[in-house]
N, C-alpha and C positions, 0 to 999 in steps of 0.2 A: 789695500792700495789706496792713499790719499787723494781723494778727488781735485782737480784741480777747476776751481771755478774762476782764476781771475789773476794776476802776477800779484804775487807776496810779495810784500818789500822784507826786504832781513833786518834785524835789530841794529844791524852797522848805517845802513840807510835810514831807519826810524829815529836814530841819536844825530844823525848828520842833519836830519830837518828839522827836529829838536834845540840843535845848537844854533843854526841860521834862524829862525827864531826869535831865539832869546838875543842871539846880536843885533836881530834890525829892529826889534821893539826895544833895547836897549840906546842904541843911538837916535831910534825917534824919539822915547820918551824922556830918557836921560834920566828917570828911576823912577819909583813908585812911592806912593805914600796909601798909610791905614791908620783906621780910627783904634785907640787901645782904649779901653772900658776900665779907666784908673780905682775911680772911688764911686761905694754908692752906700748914701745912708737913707734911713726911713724910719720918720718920725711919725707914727699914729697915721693917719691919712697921706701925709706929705712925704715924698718920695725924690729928694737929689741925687742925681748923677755927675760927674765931672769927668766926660772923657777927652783925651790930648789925642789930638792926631799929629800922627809921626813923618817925615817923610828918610827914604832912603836912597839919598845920590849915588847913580851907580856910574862908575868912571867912562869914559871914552873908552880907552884900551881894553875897560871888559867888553864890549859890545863889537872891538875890531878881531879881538880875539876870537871872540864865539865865532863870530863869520869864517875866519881864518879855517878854526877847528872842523868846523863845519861843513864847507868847503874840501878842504882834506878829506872827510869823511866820505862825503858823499862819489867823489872820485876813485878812491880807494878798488881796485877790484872784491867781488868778494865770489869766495869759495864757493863751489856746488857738491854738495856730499850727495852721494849716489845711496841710499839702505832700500 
């Protein structure tokens, strides 16, 4: 018998908070950027790096969508399997 210590959320709920999420950090941030580690030489002691940072715009509509999805998600009923 599985003990019950506390409401479970189900994996339909945990992808619904998931997606609201990623939509409202999406529409505040309006995308992300990271350092890429291009080139690196070394000469005897001396040691260059050249790394570019990149950024990645991520559109309006993905971040109204995620919420959308989200949203759906989280309303959704879900199943109680009796074993």
């Amino acid at each position: 018998m599985p003990s019950m210590n506390g409401p479970v959320l189900s994996p339909l709920k945990v992808a619904a908070l998931v997606f609201l999420l990623a939509g409202g950090l999406s529409l505040a941030y309006g995308g992300f950027s990271f350092t890429e580690a291009r080139h690196t030489a070394k000469v005897g002691d001396v040691a260059v790096s050249l790394d570019e940072r990149r950024t990645v715009d991520l559109p309006k509509w993905f971040g109204i969508s995620a919420l959308v999805v989200g949203a759906v998600l989280l309303v959704l009923p879900t199943r109680r399997q009796l074993l």
